[in-house]
N, C-alpha and C positions, 0 to 999 in steps of 0.2 A: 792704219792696220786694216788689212780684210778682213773680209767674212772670216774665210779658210783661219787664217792666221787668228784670228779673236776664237774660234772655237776649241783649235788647237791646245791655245794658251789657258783658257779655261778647263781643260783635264790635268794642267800641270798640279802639281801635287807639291807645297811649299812647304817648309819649316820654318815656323818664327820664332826665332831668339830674342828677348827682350833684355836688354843688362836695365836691372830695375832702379838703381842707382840713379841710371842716365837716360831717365824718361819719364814720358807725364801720364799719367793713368788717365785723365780725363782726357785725354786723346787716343785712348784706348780702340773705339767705335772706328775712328776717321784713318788709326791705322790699317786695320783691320778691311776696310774698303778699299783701302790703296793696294793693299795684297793683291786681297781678291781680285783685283784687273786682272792679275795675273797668271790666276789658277788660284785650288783650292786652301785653303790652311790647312794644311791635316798635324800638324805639330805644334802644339802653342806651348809654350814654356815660358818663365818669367823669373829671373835668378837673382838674387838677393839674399841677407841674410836676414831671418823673417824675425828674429828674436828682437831686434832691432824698432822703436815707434817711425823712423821714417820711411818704413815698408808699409804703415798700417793702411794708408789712403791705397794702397794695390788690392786689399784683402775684398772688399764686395765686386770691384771692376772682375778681377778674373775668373770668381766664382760664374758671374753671368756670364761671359766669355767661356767658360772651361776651358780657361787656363791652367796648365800646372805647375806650381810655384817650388822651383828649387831652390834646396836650402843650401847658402855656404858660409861658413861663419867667418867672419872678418878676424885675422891671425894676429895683423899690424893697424893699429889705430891711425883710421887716416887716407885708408889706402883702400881703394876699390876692389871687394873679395870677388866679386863674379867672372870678371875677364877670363881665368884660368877654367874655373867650371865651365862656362861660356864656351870656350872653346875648345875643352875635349868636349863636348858635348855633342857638341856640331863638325868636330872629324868623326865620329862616333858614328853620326848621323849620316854623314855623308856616305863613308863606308859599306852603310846597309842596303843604300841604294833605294830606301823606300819613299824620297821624294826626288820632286826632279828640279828645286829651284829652293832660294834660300832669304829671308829677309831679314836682316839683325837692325835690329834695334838699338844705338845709343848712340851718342854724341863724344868716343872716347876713341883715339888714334890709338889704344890698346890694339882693334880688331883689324886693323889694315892687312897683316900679315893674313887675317884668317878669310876674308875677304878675295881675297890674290891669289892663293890659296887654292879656296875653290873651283875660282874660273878657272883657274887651271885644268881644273879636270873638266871642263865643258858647261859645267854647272852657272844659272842664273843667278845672281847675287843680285838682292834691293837692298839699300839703306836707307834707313831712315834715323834724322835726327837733328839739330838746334844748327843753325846755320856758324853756330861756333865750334861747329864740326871740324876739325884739320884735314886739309885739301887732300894729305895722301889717302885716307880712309875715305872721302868722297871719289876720288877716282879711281880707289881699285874695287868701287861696285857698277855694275852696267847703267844701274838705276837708282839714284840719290833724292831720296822724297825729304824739302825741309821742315821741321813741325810747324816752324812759323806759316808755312802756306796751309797747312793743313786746320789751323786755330782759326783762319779766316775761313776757309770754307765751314767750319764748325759754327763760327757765328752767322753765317748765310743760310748756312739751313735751320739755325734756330729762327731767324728773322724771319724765314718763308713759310715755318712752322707754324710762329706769331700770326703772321698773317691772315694765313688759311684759316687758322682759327677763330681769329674776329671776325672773318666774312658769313660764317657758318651760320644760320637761324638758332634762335635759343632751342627748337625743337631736338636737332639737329646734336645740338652744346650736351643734348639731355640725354639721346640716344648714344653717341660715338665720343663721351668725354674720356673715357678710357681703354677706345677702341681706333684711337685715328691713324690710318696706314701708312700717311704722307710719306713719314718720318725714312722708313723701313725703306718702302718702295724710293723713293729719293734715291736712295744710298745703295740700292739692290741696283740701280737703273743706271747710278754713276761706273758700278763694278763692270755692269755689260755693255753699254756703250760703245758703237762703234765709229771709226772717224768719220761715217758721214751723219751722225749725231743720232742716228737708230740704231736699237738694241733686239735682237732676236727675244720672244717673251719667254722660251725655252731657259737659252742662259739667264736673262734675270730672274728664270725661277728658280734654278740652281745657288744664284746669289744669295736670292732672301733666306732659302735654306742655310746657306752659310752664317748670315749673321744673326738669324735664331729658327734653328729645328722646329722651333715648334709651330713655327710660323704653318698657318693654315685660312685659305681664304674664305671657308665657313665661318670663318671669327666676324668676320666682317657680315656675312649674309650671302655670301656668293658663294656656287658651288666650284667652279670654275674660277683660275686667276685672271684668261683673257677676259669672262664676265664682268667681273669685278673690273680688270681696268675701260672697259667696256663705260660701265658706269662712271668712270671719271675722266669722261673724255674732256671735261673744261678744267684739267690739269696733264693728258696724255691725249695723241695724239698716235691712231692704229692705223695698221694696214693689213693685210696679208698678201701670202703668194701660194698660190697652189703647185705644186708637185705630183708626180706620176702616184705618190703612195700616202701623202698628207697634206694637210694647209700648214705653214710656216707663219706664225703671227711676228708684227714686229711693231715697236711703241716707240714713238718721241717725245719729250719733254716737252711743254711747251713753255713757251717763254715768260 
């Protein structure tokens, strides 16, 4: 992917469908950065029938996400209520025209037709869901993310989490034990990345804002975010370019 095309992609404007049935909340985060490759989330919804105890592990995940949790009560014992909400929801959606790409959430050959659907009208379609996903609802989206890849990346960055953290000085443990940015920037830096492994620090600051507002690099001590990653050049790895009218920062990961 280029430059061009990676910036492009980051103004798209997504809607993410979750059937809560047929998904894992603690995968909630690693979704949500898979999106984001792709442009913004601006639509999070999450469908289930919340009267229900096996909705209850969604209720803290979406609050922090600001997610909005639609209700549909289950009519037939047995049988999955959301699909139908699910998808008027997202002809609905589609219709308004207020995003330009689509992510549905679950592991159920319910949504193939709604999927199919879409591209149809020009529309990005992602899917994400359990590699026991049925083939035709994996190939009527552009982009098919499996959870199971996604659980392994979840346990790699808690591992490098681990990590970073024992290497730290007690000082250090004492000052930044409920301030450590790794986590965030990680996952901000996975969102912008581009194929030659560098990420413009612009779009990854649009990232981190995505996966929490409130995110602000005075938290840390820095006034500035290039400062801040400045400071952690034995985890990132800077450059810049200059232009007729700005410097252009850009960061790598390092290994």
């Amino acid at each position: 992917m280029t430059e061009e095309q990676h910036t492009s992609l980051s103004r798209q404007k997504i809607a993410m469908l979750i059937d809560g049935d047929n998904a894992q909340p603690a995968l909630l985060t690693q979704m949500l950065v898979e999106a984001g490759r792709h442009g913004q989330v601006t639509v999070r919804r999450i469908y289930g029938d919340w009267t229900t105890s096996n909705m209850n592990s969604w209720k803290e995940t979406l609050n922090y996400h600001a997610f909005q949790p639609i209700q549909q009560f289950r009519y037939t014992i047995g049988k999955n209520a959301t699909d139908s909400a699910m998808i008027i929801d997202a002809m609905d959606i589609l219709h308004t025209g207020v995003v330009d790409a689509f992510c549905l959430i679950s592991s159920d050959s319910d949504y193939t037709r709604l999927a199919t659907r879409i591209r149809e009208t020009g529309i990005f379609v992602m899917g994400i869901g359990a590699k026991k996903t049925p083939k035709p609802f994996v190939n009527a989206c552009d982009v098919f993310v499996y959870t199971e890849n996604l659980i392994l990346e979840k346990k790699a960055a808690e591992a490098e989490s681990a990590r970073a953290h024992k290497t730290r000085t007690k000082k250090q443990d004492q000052d930044k034990e409920e301030a450590d940015p790794m986590p965030i920037l990680s996952q901000a830096f996975e969102m912008a990345v581009q194929q030659d492994g560098w990420a413009r620090l612009d779009v990854m600051g649009s990232a981190l804002y995505q996966l929490d507002p409130g995110f602000d690099p005075r938290s840390y001590g820095h006034r500035q975010l290039s400062r801040m990653m400045y400071k952690l050049k034995d985890r990132f790895e800077m450059r810049s370019q200059e232009t007729d009218s700005s410097t252009i920062f850009y960061v790598k990961k390092k290994e």
